[in-house]
PyMOL CGO cylinders between C-alpha atoms (Angstrom):
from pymol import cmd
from pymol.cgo import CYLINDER

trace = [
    CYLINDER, 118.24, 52.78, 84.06, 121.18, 52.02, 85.75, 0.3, 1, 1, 1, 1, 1, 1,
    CYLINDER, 121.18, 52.02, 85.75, 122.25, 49.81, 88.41, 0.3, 1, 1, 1, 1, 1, 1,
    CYLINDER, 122.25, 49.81, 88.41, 121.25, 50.66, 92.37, 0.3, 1, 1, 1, 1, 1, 1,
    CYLINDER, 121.25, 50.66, 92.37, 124.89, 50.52, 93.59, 0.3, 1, 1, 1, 1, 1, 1,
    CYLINDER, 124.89, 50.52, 93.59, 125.46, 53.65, 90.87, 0.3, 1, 1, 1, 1, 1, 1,
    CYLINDER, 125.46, 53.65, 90.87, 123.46, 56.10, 92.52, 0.3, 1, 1, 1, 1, 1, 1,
    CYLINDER, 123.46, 56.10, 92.52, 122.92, 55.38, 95.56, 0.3, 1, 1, 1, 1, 1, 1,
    CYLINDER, 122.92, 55.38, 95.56, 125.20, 54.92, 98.76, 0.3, 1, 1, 1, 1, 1, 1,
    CYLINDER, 125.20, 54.92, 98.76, 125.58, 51.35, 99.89, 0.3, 1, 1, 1, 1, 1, 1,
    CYLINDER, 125.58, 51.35, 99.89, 126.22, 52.39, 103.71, 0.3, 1, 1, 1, 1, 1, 1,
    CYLINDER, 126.22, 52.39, 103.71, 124.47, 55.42, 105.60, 0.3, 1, 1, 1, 1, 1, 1,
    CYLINDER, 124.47, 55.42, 105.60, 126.20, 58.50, 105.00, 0.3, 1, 1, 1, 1, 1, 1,
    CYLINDER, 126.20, 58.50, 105.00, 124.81, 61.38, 106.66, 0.3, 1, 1, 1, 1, 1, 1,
    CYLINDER, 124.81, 61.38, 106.66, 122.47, 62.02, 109.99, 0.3, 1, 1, 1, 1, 1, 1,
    CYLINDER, 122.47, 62.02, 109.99, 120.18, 65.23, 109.58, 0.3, 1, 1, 1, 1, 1, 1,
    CYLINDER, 120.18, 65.23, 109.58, 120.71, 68.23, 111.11, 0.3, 1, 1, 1, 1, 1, 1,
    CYLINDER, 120.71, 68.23, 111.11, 117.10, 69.83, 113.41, 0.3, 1, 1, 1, 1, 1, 1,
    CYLINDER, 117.10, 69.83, 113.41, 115.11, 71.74, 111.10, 0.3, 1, 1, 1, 1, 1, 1,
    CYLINDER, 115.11, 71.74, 111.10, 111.98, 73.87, 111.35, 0.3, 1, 1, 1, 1, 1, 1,
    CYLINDER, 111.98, 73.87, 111.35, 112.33, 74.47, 115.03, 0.3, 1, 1, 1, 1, 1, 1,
    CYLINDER, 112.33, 74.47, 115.03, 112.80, 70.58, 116.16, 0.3, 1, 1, 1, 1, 1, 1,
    CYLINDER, 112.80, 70.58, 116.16, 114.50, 69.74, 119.40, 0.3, 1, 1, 1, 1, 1, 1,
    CYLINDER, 114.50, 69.74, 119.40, 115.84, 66.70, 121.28, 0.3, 1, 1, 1, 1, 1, 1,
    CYLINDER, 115.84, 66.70, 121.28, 116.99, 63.32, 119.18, 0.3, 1, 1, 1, 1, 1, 1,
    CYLINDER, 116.99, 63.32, 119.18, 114.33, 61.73, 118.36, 0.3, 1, 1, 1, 1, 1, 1,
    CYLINDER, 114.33, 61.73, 118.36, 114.78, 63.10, 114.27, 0.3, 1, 1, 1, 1, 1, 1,
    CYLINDER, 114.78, 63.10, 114.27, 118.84, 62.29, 114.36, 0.3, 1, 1, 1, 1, 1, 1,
    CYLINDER, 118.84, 62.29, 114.36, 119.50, 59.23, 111.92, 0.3, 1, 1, 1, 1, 1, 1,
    CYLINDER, 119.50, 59.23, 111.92, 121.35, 57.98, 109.08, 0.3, 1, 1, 1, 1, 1, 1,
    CYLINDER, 121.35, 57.98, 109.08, 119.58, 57.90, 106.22, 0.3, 1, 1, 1, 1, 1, 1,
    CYLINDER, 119.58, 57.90, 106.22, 120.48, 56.79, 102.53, 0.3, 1, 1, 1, 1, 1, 1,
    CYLINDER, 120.48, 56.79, 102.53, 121.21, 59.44, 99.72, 0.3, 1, 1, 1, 1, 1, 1,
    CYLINDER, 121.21, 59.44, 99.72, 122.12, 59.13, 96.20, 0.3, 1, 1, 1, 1, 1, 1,
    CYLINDER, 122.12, 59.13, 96.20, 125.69, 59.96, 95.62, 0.3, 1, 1, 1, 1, 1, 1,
    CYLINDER, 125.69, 59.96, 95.62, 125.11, 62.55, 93.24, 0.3, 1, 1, 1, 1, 1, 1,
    CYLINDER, 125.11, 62.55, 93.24, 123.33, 64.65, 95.63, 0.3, 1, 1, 1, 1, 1, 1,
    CYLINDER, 123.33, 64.65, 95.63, 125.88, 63.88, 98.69, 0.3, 1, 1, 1, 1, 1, 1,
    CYLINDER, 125.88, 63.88, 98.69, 128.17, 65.21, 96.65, 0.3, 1, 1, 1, 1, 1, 1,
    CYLINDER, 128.17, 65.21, 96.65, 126.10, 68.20, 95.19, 0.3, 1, 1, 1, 1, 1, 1,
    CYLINDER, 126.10, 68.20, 95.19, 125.11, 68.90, 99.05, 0.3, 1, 1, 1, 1, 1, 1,
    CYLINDER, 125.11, 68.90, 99.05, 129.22, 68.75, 100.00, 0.3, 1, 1, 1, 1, 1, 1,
    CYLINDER, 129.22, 68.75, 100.00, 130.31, 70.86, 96.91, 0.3, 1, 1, 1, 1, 1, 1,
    CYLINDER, 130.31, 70.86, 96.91, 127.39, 73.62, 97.02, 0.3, 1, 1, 1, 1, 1, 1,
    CYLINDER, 127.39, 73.62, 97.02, 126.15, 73.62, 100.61, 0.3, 1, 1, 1, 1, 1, 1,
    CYLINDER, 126.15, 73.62, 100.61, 122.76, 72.70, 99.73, 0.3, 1, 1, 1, 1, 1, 1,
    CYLINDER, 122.76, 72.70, 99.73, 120.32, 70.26, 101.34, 0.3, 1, 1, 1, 1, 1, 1,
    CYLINDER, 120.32, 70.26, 101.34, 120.08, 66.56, 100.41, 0.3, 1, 1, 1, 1, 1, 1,
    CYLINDER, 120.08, 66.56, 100.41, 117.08, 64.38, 100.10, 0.3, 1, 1, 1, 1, 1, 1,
    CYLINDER, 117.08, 64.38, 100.10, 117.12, 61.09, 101.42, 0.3, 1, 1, 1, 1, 1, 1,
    CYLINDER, 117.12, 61.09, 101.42, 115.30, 58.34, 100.02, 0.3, 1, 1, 1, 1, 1, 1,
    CYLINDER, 115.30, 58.34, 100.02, 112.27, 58.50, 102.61, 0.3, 1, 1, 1, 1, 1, 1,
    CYLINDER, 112.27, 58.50, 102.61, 111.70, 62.24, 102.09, 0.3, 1, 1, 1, 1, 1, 1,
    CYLINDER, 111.70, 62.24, 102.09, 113.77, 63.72, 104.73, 0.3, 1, 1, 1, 1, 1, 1,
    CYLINDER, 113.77, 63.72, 104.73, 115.71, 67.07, 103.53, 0.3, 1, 1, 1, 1, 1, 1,
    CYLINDER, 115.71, 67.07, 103.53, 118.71, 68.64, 105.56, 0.3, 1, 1, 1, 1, 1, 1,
    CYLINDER, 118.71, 68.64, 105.56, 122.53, 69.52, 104.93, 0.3, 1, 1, 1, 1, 1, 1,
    CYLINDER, 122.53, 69.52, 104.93, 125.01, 66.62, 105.90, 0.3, 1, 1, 1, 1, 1, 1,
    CYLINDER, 125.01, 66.62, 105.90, 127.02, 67.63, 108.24, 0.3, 1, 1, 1, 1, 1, 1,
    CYLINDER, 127.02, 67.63, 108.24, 127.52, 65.39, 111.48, 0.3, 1, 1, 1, 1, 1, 1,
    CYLINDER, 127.52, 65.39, 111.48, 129.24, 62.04, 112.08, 0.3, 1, 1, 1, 1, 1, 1,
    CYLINDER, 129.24, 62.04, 112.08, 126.94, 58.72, 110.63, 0.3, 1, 1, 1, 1, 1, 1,
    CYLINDER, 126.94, 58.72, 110.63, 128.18, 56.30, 112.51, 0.3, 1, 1, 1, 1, 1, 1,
    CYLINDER, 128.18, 56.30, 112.51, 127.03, 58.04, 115.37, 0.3, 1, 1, 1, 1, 1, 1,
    CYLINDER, 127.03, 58.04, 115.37, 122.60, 57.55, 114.69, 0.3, 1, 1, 1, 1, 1, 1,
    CYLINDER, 122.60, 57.55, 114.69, 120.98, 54.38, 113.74, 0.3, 1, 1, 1, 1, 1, 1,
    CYLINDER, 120.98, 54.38, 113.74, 119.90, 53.92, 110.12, 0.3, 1, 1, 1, 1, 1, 1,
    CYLINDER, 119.90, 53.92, 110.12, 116.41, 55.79, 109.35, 0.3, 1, 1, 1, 1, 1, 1,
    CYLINDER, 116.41, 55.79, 109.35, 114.44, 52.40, 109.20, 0.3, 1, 1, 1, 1, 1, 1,
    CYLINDER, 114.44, 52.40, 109.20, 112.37, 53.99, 105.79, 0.3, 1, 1, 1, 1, 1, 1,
    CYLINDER, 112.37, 53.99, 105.79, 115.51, 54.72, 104.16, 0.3, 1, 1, 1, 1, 1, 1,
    CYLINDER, 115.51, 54.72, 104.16, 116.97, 50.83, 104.61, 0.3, 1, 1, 1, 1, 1, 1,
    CYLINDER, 116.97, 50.83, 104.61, 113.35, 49.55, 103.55, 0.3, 1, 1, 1, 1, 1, 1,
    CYLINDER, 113.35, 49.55, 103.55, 113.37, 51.18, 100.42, 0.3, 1, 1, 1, 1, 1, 1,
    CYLINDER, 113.37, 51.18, 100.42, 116.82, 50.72, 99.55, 0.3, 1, 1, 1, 1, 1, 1,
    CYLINDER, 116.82, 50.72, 99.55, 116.43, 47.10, 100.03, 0.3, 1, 1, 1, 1, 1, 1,
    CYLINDER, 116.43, 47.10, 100.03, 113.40, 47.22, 97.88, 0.3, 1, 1, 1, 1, 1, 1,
    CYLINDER, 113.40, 47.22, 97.88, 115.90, 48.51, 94.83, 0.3, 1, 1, 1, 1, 1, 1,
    CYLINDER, 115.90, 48.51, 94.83, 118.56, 46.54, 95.18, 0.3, 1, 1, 1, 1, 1, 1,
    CYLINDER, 118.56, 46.54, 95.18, 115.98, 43.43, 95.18, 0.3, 1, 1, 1, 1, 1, 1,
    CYLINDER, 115.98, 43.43, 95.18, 114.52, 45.11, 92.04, 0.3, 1, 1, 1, 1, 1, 1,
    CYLINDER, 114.52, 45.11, 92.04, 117.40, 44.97, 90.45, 0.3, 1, 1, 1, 1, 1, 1,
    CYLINDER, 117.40, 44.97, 90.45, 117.52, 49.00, 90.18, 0.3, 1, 1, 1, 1, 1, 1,
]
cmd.load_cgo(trace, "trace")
């Protein structure tokens, strides 16, 4: 298997866009994806899956939502693992 850092982002990189019908903030965040579907969602226009479940198509500023707190804790679990 290979190493964490390979497949998965080391920094947020995308906050989800409102899906089935959601409004306000309260579902904006950065969450973690593997690069090779960051870069499948960029190329084909088709939704990524972070690691905590959540599925929507990048397309808004990171930097601008806090880090989806499930995402960090299970990328932190990974890179402890040594995965």
């Amino acid at each position: 298997m290979s190493d964490v850092t390979d497949t998965l982002t080391p920094t947020p990189v995308q906050d989800p866009e409102l899906t089935d019908g959601e409004e306000g903030d309260h579902d904006r965040y950065s969450h973690y994806v593997r690069k090779s579907d960051m870069m499948r969602a960029a190329v084909e226009g088709v939704p990524a899956t972070a690691l905590c479940g959540k599925k929507w198509i990048p397309n808004r500023d990171p930097e601008r939502y806090p880090v989806c707190a499930t995402c960090k804790e299970i990328y932190d679990a990974l890179k402890a693992a040594g995965r």
